[in-house]
C-alpha positions as CSV (number, residue, x, y, z in Angstrom):
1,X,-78.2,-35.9,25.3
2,X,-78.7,-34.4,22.3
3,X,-76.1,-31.7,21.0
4,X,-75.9,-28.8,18.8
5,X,-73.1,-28.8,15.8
6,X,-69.7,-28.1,17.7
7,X,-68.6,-25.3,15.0
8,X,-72.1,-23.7,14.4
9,X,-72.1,-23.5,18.6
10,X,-68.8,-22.1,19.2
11,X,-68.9,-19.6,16.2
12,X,-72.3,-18.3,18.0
13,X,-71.1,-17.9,20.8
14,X,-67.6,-16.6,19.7
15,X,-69.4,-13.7,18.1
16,X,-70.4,-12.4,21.3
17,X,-66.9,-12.6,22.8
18,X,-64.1,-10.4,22.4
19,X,-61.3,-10.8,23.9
20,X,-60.4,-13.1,26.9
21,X,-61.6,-11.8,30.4
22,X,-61.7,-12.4,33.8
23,X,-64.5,-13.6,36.2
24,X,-64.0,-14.2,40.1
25,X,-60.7,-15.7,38.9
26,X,-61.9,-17.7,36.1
27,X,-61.6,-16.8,32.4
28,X,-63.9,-16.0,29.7
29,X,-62.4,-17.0,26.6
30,X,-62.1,-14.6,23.5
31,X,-63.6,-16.0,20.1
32,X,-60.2,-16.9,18.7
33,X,-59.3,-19.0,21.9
34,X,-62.8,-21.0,21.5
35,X,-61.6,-21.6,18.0
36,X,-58.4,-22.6,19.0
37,X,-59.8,-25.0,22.3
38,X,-62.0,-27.0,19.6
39,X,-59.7,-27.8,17.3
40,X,-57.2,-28.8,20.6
41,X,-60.1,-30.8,21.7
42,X,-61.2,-32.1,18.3
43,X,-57.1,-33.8,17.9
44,X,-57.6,-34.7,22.1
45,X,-60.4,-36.9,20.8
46,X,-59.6,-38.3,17.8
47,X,-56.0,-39.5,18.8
48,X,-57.9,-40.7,22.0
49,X,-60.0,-42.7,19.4
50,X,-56.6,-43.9,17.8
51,X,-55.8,-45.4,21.1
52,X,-59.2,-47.0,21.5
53,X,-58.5,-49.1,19.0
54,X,-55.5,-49.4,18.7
55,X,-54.7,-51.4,22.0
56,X,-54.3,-54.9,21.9
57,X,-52.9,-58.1,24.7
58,X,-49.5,-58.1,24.0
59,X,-48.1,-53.7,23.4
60,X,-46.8,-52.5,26.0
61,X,-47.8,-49.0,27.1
62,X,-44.9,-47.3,25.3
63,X,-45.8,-48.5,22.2
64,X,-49.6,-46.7,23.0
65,X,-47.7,-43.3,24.2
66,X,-45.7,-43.6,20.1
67,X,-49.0,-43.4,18.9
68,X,-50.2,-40.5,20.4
69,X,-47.3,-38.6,20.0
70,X,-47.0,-39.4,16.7
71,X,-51.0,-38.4,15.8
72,X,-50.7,-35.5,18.1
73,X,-47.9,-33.8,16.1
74,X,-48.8,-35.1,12.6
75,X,-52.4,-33.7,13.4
76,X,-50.3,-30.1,14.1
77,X,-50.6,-30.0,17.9
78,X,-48.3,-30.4,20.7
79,X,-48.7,-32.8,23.6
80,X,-49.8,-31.3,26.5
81,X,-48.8,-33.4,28.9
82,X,-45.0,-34.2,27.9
83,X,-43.0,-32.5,30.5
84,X,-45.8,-31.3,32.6
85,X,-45.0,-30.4,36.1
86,X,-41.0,-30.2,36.1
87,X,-40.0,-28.2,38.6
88,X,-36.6,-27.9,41.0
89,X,-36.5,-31.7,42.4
90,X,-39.0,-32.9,40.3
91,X,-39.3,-34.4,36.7
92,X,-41.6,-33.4,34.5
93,X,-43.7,-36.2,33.3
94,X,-42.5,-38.2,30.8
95,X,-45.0,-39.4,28.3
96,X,-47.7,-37.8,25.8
97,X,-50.1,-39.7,27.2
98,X,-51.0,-41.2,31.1
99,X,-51.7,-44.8,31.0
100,X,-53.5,-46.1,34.1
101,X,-54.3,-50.0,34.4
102,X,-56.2,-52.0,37.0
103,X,-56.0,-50.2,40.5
104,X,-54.6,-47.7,38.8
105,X,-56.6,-44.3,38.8
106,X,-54.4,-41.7,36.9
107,X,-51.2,-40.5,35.9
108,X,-49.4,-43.9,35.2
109,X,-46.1,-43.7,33.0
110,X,-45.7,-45.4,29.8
111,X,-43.1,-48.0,29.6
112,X,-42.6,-51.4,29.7
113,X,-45.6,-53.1,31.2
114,X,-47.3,-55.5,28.6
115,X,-51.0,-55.1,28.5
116,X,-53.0,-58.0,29.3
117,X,-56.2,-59.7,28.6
118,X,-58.7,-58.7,31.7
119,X,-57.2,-55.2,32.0
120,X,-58.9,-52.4,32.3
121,X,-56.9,-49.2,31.2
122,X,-57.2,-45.8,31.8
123,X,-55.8,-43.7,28.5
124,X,-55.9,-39.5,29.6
125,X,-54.3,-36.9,27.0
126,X,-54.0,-34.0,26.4
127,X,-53.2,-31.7,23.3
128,X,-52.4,-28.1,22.7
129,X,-53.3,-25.7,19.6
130,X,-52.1,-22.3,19.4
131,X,-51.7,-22.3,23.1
132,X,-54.8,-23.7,24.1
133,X,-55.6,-26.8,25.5
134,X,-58.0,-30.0,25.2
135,X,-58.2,-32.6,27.7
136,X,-59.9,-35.8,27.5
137,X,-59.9,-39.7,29.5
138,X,-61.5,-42.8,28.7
139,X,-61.4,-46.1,30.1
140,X,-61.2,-49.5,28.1
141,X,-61.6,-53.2,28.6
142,X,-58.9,-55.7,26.7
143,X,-60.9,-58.5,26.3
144,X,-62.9,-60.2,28.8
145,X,-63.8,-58.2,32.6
146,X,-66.4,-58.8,35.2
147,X,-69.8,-57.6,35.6
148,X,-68.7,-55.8,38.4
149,X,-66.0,-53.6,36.1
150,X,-68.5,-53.3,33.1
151,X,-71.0,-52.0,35.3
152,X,-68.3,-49.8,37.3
153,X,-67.1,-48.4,33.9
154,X,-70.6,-47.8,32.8
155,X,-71.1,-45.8,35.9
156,X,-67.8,-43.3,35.2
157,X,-69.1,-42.8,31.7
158,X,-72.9,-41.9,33.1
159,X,-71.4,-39.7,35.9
160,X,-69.4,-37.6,33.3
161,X,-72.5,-37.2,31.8
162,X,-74.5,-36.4,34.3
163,X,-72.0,-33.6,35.2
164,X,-72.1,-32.5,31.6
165,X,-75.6,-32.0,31.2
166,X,-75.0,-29.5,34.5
167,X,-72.7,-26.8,32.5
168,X,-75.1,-24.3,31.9
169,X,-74.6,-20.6,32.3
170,X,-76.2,-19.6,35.8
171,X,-75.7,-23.2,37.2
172,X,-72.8,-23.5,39.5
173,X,-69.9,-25.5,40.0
174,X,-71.4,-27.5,42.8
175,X,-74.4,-28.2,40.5
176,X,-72.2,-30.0,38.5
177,X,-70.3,-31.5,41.6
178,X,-73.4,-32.7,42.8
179,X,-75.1,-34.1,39.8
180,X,-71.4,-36.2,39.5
181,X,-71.9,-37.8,42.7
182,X,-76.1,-38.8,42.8
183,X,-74.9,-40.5,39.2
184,X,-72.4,-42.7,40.5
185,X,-74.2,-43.5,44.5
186,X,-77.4,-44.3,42.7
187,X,-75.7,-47.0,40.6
188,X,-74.2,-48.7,43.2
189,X,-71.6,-48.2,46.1
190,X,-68.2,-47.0,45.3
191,X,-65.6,-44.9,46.0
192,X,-64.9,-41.2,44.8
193,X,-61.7,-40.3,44.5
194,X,-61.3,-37.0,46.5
195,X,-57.8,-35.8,46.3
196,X,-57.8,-35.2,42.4
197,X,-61.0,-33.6,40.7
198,X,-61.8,-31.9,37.2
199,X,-60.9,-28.5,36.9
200,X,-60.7,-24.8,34.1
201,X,-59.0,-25.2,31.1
202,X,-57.5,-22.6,28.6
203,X,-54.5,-21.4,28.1
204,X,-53.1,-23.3,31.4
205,X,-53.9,-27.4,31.5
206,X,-55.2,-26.8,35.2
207,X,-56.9,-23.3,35.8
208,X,-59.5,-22.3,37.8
209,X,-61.9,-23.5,39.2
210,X,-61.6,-26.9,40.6
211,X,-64.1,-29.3,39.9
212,X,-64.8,-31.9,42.7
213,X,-66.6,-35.5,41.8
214,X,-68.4,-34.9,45.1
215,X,-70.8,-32.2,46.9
216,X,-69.2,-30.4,48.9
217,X,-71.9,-28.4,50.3
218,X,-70.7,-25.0,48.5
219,X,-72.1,-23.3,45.8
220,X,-68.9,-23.1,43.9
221,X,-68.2,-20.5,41.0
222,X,-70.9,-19.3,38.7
223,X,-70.7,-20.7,35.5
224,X,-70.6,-17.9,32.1
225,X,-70.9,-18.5,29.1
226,X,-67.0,-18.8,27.3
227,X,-65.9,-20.4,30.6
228,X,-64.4,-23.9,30.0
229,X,-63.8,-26.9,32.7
230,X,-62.6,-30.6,32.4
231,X,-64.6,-33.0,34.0
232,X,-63.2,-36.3,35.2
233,X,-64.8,-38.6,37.6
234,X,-62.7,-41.4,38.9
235,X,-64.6,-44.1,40.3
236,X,-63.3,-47.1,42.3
237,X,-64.8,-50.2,43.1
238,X,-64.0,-50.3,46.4
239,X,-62.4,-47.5,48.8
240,X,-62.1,-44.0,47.6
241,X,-58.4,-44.0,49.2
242,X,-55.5,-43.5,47.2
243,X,-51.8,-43.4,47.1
244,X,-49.0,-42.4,45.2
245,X,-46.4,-44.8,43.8
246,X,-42.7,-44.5,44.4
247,X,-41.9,-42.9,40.6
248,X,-44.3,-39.0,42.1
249,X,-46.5,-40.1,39.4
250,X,-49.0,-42.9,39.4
251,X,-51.9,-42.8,41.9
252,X,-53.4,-46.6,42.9
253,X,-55.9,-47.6,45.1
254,X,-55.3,-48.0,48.7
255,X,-57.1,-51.3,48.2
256,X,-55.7,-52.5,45.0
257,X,-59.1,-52.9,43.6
258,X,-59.8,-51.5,39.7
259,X,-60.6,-47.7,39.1
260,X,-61.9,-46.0,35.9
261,X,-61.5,-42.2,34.5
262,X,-63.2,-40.6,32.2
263,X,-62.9,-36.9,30.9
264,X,-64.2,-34.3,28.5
265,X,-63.4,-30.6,28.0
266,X,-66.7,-28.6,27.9
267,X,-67.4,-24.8,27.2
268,X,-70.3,-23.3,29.1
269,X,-72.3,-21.6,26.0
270,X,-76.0,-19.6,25.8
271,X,-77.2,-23.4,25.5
272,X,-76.6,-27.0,25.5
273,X,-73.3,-27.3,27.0
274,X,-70.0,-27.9,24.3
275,X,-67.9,-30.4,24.2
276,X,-64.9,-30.0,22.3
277,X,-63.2,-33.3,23.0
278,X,-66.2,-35.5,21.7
279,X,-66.0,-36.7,18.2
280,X,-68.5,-39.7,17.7
């Protein structure tokens, strides 16, 4: 899909919008927070590029999470995902970034584990600027995988794409939904994760509205132009059932087969659809 110059695209649209509203719960960002989400999105994806190529058989996952701390701050931004979700009996999570290997799906803890040849590894981050946020996911292969991984990774990348090509003002959510799921069933049988879906973006990580992977039959909210969602398809090879390890974190497969995640943040413009987390 071909797509317009981020900065010419957002300063069009940011000249129609004042300041930040409201719409069936959902907000319509001002032209200062647009400004603000692409340069969040534009560090998301560069250190997520860092990463990329950065990983290797033999770090381990904290030496992956001192990276993207490091680029995150030195770029001028905060991590977005450092301390995320403390509450009264419950840490916050402890890393910059997630790091998800194998079976897998998201929110695995930097730390000790040495990466191996044959993983697959799920790298999500996350970055603030001036309050707003960018959130982005990919998926790589160290070394050498099966056909049936390369082809289940190319899947997650096409269904985030799919989904993409849906954020258009007067589509819906479940457009979006919906073009997610024919993506990934056409390509092959595997299984959607339900329990955690994309979702609004802004001034909160997780606003409104949630974005399901998966039709679920409703319309879901209308999409304006200055709205903002992260999409993130998670795709398993086998069963779509998960569970959640021990440490309230890391989500695995029920069937200890591989998953992959990928993510962008994208604004809803007059147009082609935005995404401020894409760099290359």
């Amino acid at each position: 899909m071909e797509l317009k110059s981020k900065q010419v695209s957002i300063r069009r649209l940011s000249d129609s919008l004042g300041q930040s509203t409201m719409a069936s719960g959902i907000t319509v960002k001002s032209s200062r927070e647009l400004d603000l989400m692409h340069e969040a999105g534009r560090i998301t994806g560069l250190t997520l590029l860092t990463l990329r190529d950065s990983i290797a058989v033999g770090m381990t996952t904290r030496e992956l999470d001192v990276i993207a701390e490091r680029q995150i701050r030195e770029m001028g931004a905060i991590p977005a995902f450092k301390g995320y979700g403390r509450a009264p009996g419950r840490r916050g999570f402890p890393g910059t970034l997630c790091v998800s290997i194998n079976n897998e799906i998201v929110h695995g803890i930097p730390g000790d584990r040495v990466i191996s040849e044959g993983d697959v590894v799920g790298l999500d981050l996350g970055a603030i600027m001036g309050g707003l946020y960018g959130d982005s996911a990919l998926t790589v292969a160290v070394g050498e995988v099966s056909d049936d991984v390369r082809a289940q990774m190319e899947t997650g990348r096409a269904a985030l794409f799919a989904g993409i090509a849906l954020v258009r003002a007067g589509n819906r959510i479940g457009d979006v939904s919906a073009a997610i799921q024919a993506e990934i069933e056409r390509r092959g049988i595997y299984g959607i994760v339900r329990e955690y879906v994309g979702h609004g973006i802004g001034r909160q990580l997780h606003e409104e509205p949630q974005v399901p992977n998966f039709s679920s039959g409703a319309p879901g909210a209308l999409l304006r132009p200055g709205m903002a969602i992260a999409i993130e398809p998670m795709v398993n090879l086998g069963t779509k059932a998960t569970k959640v390890l021990r440490d309230d974190w890391t989500v695995v497969t029920a069937d200890g087969l591989p998953s992959v995640h990928y993510e962008h943040t994208v604004i809803v413009t007059e147009g082609e659809p935005l995404i401020t987390t894409k760099v290359e």
